[in-house]
N, C-alpha and C positions, 0 to 999 in steps of 0.2 A: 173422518179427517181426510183430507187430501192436501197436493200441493201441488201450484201450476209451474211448469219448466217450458224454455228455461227462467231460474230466478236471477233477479236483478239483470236482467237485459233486456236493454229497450226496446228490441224486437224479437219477433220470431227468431229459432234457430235458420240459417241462410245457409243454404246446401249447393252448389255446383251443379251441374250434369255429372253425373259417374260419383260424385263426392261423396266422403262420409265423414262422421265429427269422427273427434276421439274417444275414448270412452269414457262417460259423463257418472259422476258420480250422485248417486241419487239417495234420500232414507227412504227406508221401508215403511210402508203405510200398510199393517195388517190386520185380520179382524177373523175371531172365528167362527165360522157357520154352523148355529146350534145345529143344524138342522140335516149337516153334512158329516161335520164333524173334523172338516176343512177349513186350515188356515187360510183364507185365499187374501192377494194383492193385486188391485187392480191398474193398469195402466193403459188408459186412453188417448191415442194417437192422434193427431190430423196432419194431411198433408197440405196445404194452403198452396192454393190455384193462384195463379196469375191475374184473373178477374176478379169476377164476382160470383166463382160456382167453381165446384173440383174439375179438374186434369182429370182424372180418371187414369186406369192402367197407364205404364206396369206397377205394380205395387213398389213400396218401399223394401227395405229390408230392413227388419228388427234383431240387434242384437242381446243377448244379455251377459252377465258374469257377477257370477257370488265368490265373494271372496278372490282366494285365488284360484277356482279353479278354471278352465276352459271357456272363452268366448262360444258360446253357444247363439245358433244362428235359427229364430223362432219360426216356424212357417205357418203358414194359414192353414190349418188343419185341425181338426176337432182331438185328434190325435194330440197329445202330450209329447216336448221333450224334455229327456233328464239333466238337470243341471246339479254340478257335481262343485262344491265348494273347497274342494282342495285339489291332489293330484289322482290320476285315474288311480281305480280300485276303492277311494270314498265313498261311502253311502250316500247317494242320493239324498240333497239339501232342498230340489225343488221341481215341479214340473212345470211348464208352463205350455200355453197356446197361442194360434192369434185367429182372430175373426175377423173379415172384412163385411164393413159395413158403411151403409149409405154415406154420400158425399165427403168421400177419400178420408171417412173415419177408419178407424181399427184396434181393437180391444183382445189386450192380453193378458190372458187371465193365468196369472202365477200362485203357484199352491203351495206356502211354504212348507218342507218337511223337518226342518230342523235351524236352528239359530245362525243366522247369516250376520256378520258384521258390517260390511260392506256390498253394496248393488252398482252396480256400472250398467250402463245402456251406451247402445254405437245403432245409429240412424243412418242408413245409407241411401241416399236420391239413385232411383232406376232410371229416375224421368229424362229425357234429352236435353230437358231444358232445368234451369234454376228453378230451386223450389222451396219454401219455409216449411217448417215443424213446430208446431206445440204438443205438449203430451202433458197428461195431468197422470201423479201419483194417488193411489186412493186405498181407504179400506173397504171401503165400499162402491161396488159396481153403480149405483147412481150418484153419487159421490166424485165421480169420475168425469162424469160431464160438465164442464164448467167453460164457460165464455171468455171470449177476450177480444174485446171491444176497440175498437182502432180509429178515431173521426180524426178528419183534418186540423190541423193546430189554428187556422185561420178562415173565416167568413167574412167578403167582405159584400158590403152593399152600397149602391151609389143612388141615392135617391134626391127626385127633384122636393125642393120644402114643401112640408105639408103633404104631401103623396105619401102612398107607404109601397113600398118594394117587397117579394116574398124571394126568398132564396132557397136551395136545399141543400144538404152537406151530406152525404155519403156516409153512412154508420156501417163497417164492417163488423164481423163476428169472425175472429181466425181462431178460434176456441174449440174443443171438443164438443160443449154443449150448446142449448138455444140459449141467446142473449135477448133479455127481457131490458126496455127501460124502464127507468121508476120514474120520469115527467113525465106528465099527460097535456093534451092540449089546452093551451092556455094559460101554463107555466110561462111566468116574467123571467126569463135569465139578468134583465137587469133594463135602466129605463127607455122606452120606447120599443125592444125587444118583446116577441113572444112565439113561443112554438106554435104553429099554426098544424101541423101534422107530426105525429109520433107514429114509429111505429109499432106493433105491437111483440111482434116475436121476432128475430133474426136466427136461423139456423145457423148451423157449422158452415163454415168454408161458403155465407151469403153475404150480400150488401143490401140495405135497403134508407131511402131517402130519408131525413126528419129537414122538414121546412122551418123556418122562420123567418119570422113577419117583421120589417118594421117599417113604422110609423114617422116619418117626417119629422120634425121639429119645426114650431114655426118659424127661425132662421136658418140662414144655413151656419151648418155647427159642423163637427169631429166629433161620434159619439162614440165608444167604446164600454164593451161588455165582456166579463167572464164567463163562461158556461159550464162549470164544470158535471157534467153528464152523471146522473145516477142511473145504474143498471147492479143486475146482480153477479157483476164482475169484482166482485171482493176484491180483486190483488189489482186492478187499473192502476195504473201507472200514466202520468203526464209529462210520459218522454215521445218521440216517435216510433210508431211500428206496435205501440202497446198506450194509445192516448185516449184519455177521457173527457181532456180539457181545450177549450175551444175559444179562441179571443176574439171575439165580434166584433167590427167595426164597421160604421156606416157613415159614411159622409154623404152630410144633404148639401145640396146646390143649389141655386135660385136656378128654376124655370125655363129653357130658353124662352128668348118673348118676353120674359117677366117683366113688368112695368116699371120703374123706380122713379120718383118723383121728388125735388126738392122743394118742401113745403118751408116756408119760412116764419109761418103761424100756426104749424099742425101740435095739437093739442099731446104736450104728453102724459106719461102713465097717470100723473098726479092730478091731470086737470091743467096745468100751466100752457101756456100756447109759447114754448120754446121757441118751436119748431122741429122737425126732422126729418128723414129719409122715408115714406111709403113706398110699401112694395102693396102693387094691385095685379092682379090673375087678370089677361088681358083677355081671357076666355069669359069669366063670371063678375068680373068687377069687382073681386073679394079684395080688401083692402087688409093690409097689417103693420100696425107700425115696426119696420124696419130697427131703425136707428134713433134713435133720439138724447140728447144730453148736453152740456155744455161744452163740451167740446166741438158739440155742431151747432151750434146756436144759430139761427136762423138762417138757414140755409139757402144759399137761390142757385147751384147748380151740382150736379150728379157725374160721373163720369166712371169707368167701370175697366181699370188695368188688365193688362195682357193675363197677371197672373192670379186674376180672378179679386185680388182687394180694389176697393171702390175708395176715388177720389170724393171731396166733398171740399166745396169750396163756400168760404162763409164770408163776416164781415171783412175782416183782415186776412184769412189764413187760408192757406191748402192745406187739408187734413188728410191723411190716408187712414182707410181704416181695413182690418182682417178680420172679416165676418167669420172665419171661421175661430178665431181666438178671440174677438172682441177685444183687442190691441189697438189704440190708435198711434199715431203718430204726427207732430206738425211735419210737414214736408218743408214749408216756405211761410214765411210770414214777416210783418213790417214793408215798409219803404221796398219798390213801387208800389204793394199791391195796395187796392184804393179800399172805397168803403160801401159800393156795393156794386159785386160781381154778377154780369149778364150774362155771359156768355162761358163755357169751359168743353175743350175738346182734347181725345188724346191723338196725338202725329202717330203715325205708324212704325218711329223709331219709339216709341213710347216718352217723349216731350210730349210737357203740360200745355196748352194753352189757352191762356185766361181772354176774355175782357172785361175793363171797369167805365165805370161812369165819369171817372175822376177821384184821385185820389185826393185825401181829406188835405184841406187849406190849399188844392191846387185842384181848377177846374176841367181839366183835358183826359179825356181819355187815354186809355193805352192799349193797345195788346201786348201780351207779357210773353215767353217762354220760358217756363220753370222744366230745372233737370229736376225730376222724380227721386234721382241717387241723393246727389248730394245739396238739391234747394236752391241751385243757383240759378238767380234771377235775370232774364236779359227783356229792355223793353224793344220789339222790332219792329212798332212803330205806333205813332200818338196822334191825336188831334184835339185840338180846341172845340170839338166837337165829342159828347159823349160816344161811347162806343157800347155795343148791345151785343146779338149774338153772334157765334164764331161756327164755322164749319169747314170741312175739307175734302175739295174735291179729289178725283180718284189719281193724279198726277203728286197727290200731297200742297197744289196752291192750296193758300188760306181765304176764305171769304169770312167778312167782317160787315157788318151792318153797321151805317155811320150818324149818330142823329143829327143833324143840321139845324141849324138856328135860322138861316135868315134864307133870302132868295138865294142870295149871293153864295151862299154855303147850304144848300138842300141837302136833306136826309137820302142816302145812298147807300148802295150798295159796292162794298171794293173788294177786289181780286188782289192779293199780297202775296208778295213772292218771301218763298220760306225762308229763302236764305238771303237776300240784301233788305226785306222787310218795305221794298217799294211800293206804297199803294197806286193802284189804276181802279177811275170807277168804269165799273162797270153797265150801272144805270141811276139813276135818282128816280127819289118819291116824291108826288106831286101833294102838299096837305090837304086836310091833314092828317095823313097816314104816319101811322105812329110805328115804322119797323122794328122787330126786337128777336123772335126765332129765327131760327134759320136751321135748313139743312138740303142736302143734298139726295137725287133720286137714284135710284139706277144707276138709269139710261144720262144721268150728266144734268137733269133738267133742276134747278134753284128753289127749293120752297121758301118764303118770308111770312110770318104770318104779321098780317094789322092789327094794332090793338084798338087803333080808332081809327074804323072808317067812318067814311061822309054819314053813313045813316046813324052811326056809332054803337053797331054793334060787331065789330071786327070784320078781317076778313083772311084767306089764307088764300097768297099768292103765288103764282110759278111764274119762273124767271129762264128765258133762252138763255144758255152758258155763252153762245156767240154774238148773238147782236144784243142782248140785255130786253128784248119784246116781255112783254108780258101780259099772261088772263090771267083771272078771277078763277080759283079752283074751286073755292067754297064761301059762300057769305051770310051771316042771321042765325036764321036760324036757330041752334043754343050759342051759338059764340053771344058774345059779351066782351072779354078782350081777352083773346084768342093770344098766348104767349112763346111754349116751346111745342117744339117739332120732334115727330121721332117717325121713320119711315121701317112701317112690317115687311120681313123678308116678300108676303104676297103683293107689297105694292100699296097695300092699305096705310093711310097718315093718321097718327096720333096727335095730338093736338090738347096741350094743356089750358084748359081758361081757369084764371083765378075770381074771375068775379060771372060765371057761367052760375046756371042753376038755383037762383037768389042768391046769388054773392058767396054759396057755398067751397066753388070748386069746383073742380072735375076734370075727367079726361075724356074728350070727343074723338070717335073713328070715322074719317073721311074718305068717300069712296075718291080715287084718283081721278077717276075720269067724269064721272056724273057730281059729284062735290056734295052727296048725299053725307049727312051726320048722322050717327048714332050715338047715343049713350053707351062707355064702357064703365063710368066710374063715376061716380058724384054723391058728393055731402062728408059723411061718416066722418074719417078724421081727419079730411082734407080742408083745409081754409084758406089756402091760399098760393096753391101749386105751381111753381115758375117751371124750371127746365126739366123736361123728361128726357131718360135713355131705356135703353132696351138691353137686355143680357145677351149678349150673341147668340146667334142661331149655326155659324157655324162651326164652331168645338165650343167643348164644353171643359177642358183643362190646356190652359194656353201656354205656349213658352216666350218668356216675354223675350222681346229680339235681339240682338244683341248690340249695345253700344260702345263709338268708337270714342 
């Protein structure tokens, strides 16, 4: 039998420099040695280091008292003192010793001689500095060594989707004994969770790592897990200072770079061509459908909040959605916004801005301004001409892509001022170039992509920000009609074609300078892919700005 002190306290005994507790009342755990002929009581000390390994000298001091008799002060001596359970001239009730041993352990072995009612022990810190106590009561000398197990109450892990992260948590032993765990590697604490390293033994007054693994989800989620640790710490307790129990959590994030695509025919779970959100690895071309459902029903643009929820803008509506809760929400919907949206960028005050083609039974386009808080819709400026992609350069002006009908009214490009909503073009397109992406480089420089150029296999344009000059960056090749724009932190252009690849889809990477293509993504569940963004590259948890 034994029992580990102190009981019912979340931690260690806490000692001072110079400090001693009071005297602690304890039962007696005794047992007799056939073999001696000795009652003996065993009680096993530790003094618990700072770190992760004993303090070492000066010793503690160990006191005892039976009954009422005399606080008696134990020394490290092989040598016995007599403890006297009443007033002096009592017969001798017990003798006791202490032994120091490895790693600021220390074992007192009490030999009862006669029936004790009450035991008290007084622990005194020699050390200079703060120090913790446990001691275990026992009948038996192995009996006496017992563990006490202490992990962190939290692990947390931040992993990008799909990746898996390994962490490791710190397993103390501030126990008498070696603490053994009872998981071995490979143990699930719960899902996507797994021990990846155990260790195998922990000594008195050591620390030693256990890792765990997890695994991605393929969106990003909030996952949470219990752990509660087996070892052969019988009396663990999941308070601190004495914890067994360990609450995992791991939040997975998209990617930075991570591709996201509004497909408006992308096939989902069921076989239906809804449409919905792809996210494609811009490294391997892995494709996953995202999002998909009626509330996004066919989707033509992407946009990605300060505080990491994604905009999705559809037939009639702004949707916000929380990939990490799979919460959506309308933001805005109805009268102006039209009935199919080309264009969506967020302002850097975190304002929505849309363009349409023309809203339904009225032909002109618009650019819209939606607040995000509360859905309020402002048009800041229209034309009798549709309107296509939106972007913003580094000042916050707005560019707008304008389509044109006639000579008189050519397809254009215009610079609009944020706050009176004044268009100025900036340059026109000569047919029949069909403008509709758009975005901004750098260094200030315009990209347009063509959906139909002269040979009529697209083309993707750069535009001087000052005099409106423009070359030819990339043309053929796999484009086909080459749609939305998304520029990589290195300078590389992404480039969505919805009818690239046999009419499949796809995403094409454009050298800046040389206008060299390659394939990053094409076919699988993509049908028909309009605007691309990109997850930011630089932070990865935003604070969204504040508005006035």
């Amino acid at each position: 039998m034994f029992e580990v002190y102190p009981i019912g306290q979340a931690a260690p005994e806490h000692l001072e420099a110079g400090a001693a507790t009071s005297l602690l009342e304890f039962t007696e755990l005794s047992a007799l040695d056939t073999a001696t002929g000795r009652r003996d009581m065993w009680i096993r000390i530790v003094k618990v280091g700072a770190g992760c390994g004993p303090s070492g000298p000066p010793h503690p001091a160990v006191r005892l008292k039976a009954d009422t008799g005399d606080v008696v002060e134990v020394p490290i001596s092989p040598t016995p003192v007599v403890l006297l359970n009443g007033p002096q001239g009592s017969p001798p009730a017990a003798n006791a010793n202490m032994a120091a041993e490895a790693d600021d352990v220390y074992l007192v072995r009490v030999t009862v001689l006669r029936q004790i009612l009450k035991w008290r022990l007084q622990l005194v810190n020699n050390d200079a500095a703060a120090r913790d106590f446990v001691w275990v009561v026992a009948d038996h000398n192995a009996e006496s060594r017992q563990p006490w197990i202490d992990l962190p109450p939290t692990l947390d892990f931040e992993v990008d989707v799909g990746q898996e992260a390994r962490r490791s948590l710190q397993v103390a032993n501030r126990g008498t004994g070696t603490l053994t765990m009872g998981d071995g590697e490979g143990f699930q604490p719960g899902p996507g969770f797994v021990l990846s390293a155990v260790p195998k033994s922990i000594g008195p007054n050591a620390c030693a790592n256990l890792d765990v693994t997890f695994t991605g989800v393929p969106g990003p989620a909030t996952v949470h897990a219990v752990y509660d640790a087996t070892s052969n710490d019988t009396k663990a307790k999941t308070t601190p200072g004495h914890n067994h129990r360990v609450t995992l959590t791991a939040v997975a994030r998209l990617a930075p770079g991570t591709i996201l695509l509004a497909d408006r025919d992308a096939a989902g779970a069921d076989g239906d061509s809804a449409g919905g959100v792809i996210r494609v690895d811009p490294t391997t071309g892995k494709q996953v459908r995202l999002l998909a459902g009626d509330h996004i029903a066919a989707p033509s643009g992407v946009a990605i909040q300060a505080d990491g929820t994604i905009l999705i803008v559809r037939e009639d509506a702004l949707v916000r959605l929380d990939l990490m809760t799979g919460q959506h929400s309308v933001v805005a919907s109805g009268d102006p916004l039209g009935r199919f949206h080309v264009g969506l960028v967020i302002e850097d005050d975190g304002q929505v801005l849309l363009t349409h083609t023309g809203r339904k039974g009225h032909g002109r386009g618009q650019l819209i301004r939606v607040n995000p808080d509360t859905g309020e819709k402002t048009v800041l400026t229209d034309s009798e001409c549709d309107f296509a992609g939106v972007a913003l350069e580094a000042d916050g002006t707005i560019l707008v892509v304008e389509q044109g009908m006639s000579p008189d009214k050519p397809r254009a490009l215009l610079r609009v001022d944020r706050h009176t909503g004044q268009p100025t073009v900036l340059t026109t397109f000569d047919p029949p170039c069909r403008p509709v992406g758009l975005a901004v480089e750098p260094d200030g420089q315009i990209l347009v992509t063509d959906a139909v150029s002269t040979d009529g296999t697209g083309r993707l344009l750069r535009f001087n920000p000052t005099t409106g000059n423009k070359t030819v960056v990339s043309t053929g090749q796999f484009f086909r009609s080459p749609w939305g724009i998304a520029v990589e932190p290195a300078g590389s252009i992404l480039v969505s074609d919805h009818e690239a690849f046999g009419h499949k889809g796809g995403v094409i990477r454009v050298h800046p300078q040389t206008g060299e293509q390659t394939t990053v993504s094409a076919g699988g569940l993509l049908t028909s892919p309009l605007m691309i963004t990109l997850v930011p590259h630089d932070e990865r948890r935003l604070v969204p700005p504040h508005r006035p």
